[in-house]
N, C-alpha and C positions, 0 to 999 in steps of 0.2 A: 594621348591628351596630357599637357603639362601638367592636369592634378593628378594622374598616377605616378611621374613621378618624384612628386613634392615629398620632403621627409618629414614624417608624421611631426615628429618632436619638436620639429623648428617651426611648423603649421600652427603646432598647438603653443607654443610659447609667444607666435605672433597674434594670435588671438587673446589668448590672456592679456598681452599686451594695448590692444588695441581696447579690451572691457579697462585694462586698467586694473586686472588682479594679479597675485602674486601666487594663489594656492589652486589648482583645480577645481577643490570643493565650492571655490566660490563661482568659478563656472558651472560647476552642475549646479548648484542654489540660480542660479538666475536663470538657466533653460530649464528647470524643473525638471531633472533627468538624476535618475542616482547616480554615485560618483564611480561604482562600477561602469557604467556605462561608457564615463570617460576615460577609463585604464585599458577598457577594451579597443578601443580606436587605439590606442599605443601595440596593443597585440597582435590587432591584425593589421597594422599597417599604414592606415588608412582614419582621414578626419571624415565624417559624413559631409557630404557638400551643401545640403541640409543648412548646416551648422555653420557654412564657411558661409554663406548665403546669409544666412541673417545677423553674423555677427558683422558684416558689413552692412547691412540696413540700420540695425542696432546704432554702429558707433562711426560708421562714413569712412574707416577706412578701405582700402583702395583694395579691391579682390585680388590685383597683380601680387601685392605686396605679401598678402596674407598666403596663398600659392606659391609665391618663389621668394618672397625675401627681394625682389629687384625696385628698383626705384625710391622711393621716397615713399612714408607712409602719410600718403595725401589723402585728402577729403574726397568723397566723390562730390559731384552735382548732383544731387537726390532733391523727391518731392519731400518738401516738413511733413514730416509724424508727430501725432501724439503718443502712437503704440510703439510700445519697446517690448523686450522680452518675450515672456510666453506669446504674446499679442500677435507680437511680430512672426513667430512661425506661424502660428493658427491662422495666417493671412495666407502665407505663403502654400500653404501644407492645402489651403480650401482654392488654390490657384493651380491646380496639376491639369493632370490630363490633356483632353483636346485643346483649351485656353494657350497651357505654355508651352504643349508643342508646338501650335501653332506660330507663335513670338519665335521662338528657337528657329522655325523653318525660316521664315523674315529675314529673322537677322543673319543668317548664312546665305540668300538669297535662295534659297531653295522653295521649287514648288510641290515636290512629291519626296514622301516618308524614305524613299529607296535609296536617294539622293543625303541624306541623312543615316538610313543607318552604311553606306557605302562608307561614308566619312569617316563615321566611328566604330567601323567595322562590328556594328552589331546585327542581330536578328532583326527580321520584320516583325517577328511575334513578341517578342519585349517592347517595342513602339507602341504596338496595339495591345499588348499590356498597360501600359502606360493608361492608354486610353478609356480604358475598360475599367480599370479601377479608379481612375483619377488620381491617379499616383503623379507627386511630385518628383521627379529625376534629380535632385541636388545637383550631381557629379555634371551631370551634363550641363546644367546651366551656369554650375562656373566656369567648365571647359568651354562652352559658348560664349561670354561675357568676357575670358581670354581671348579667344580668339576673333571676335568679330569687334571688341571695343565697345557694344552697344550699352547702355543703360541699366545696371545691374536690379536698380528698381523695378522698372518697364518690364526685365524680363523675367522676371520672379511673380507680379503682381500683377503688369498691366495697366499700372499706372508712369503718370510723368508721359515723358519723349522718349521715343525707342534712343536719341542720341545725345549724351551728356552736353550742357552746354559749354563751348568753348571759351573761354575769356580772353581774346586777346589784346593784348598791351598796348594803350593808343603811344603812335610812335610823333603824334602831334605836340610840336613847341610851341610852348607862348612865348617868342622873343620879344625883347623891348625893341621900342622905334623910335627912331628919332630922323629929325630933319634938319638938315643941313643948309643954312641961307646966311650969305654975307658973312660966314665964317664962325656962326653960334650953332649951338647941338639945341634942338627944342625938340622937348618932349613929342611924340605923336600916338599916342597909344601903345599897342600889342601887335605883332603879326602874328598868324597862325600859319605854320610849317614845318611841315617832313622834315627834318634836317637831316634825313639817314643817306642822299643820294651825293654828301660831301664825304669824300673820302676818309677826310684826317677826322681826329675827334676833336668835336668846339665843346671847352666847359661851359665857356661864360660867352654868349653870343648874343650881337645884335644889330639891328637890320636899319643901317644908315642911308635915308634917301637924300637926292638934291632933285633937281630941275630935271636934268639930262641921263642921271645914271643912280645908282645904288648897289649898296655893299651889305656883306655881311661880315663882321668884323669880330676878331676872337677880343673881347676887351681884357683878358686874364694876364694877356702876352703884354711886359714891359722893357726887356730888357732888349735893346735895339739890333737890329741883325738886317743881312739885304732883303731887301721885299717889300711889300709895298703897305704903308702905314696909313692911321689916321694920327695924323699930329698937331699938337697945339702951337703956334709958333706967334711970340708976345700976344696969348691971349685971344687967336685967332683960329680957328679950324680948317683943316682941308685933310685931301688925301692927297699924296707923294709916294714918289718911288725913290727910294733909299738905295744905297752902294754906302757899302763901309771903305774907308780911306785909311791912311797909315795917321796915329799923331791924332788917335779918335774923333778922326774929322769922318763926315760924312755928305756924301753927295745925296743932295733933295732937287726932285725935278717932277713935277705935275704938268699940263697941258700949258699952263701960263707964265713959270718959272722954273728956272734952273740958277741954284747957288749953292756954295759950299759952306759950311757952318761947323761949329764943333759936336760931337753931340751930347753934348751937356746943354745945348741952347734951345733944345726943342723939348718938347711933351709928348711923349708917346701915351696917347688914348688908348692903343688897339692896335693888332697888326689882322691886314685885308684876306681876311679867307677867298670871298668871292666878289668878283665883278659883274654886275648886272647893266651893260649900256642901254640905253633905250634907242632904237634906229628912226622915229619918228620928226 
């Protein structure tokens, strides 16, 4: 199990850490435990899991972190408490026995005790110790809570979801819209869209319709190059395809014109991420 073999000192300085102390004693004052008792975990080796267990219910950080030091000391997803402190073990410490082995066996997918102590290569008769006194296993349920990812809450108490909830990142844009008629830009709302399946990165993007087709247009991009454009040209809109020429001239050619011009003569709006034809 990765809590054996965590180093006590760096265990126990992540935990101060995560209460927010600087001296031991003010650890042992808030688990109401003498402060011998905390010199002894340095002695023999070892932080009670006990202890790893509610200082992560305590203060939300992340049992990985308090265990190895790896990742980021994040929050977990936990149900709101009122109870902190003493409260907080006397919860946990009245949640042992058949209860959290039961949770334990769950979250390993396991349906029989043998299957379990196989894993942790322990005895049958320490399990049903377990049981028989209603003893809490600290050690185990943070080696569980490592390894299975489940609900450090859930599986200490029983309460919440046996699975942290996930958050993830809506990857939905609000781009502006606009339409495109007789060569004015008007307003049209918002579109809503993924913009993740375009290759390139758009900063500033926006979603140009006409009649027949539509674009998506990087509007950040000014400085003129080959590709195909939205340009202003005396005050008028359209999209072109561009070729740079010698003598900063440039070739403009769309479905209905082809002319050469300088390109100091035109207005670059935007240069054409994507083309949307409609085949209709």
């Amino acid at each position: 199990m990765r809590l054996e073999n965590a180093v006590v000192g760096d265990v126990l300085e992540r935990i101060l850490s995560a209460y927010g102390f600087t001296m031991q004693k003010q650890l042992s004052d808030h688990l109401e435990i003498a402060k011998s008792n905390v010199a002894s975990w340095l002695a023999r080796g070892q932080v009670p899991g006990n202890v790893i267990v509610q200082c992560s219910l305590d203060t939300g950080a992340d049992v990985n972190w308090l265990v190895t030091g790896e990742l980021e000391k994040a929050s977990l997803e936990r149900v709101p408490s009122n109870i902190h402190g003493k409260a907080v073990y006397d919860e946990i410490m009245a949640n042992g026995g058949k209860p959290v082995l039961r949770r334990i066996l769950d979250a390993y997918g396991f349906s029989l005790q043998k299957q379990l102590c196989e894993l942790l290569n322990i005895s049958s008769g320490t399990v049903s110790t377990w049981v028989r006194r209603n003893y809490f296993p600290g050690d185990v349920v943070v080696a569980c809570a490592l390894d299975t990812g489940v609900n450090l809450h859930w599986l200490a108490t029983g309460k919440g979801n046996q699975y942290k909830d996930i958050v993830i990142e809506s990857s939905i844009n609000s781009v502006p819209c606009k339409n495109l008629a007789a060569g004015v830009l008007n307003d049209a709302g918002v579109w809503e869209a993924n913009l993740s399946f375009i290759s390139c990165e758009v900063i500033e993007p926006a979603f140009i319709t006409s009649n027949n087709c539509a674009w998506i247009v990087e509007m950040s991009v000014h400085e003129i190059s080959n590709g195909r454009w939205l340009l202003g040209i005396d005050g008028k809109y359209d999209v072109y395809d561009i070729t740079l020429l010698p003598g900063r001239k440039i070739s403009v050619t769309n479905k209905g014109t082809n002319f050469i011009c300088g390109a100091d003569e035109v207005k670059t709006a935007g240069k054409i991420v994507l083309t949307i034809d409609c085949n209709f």
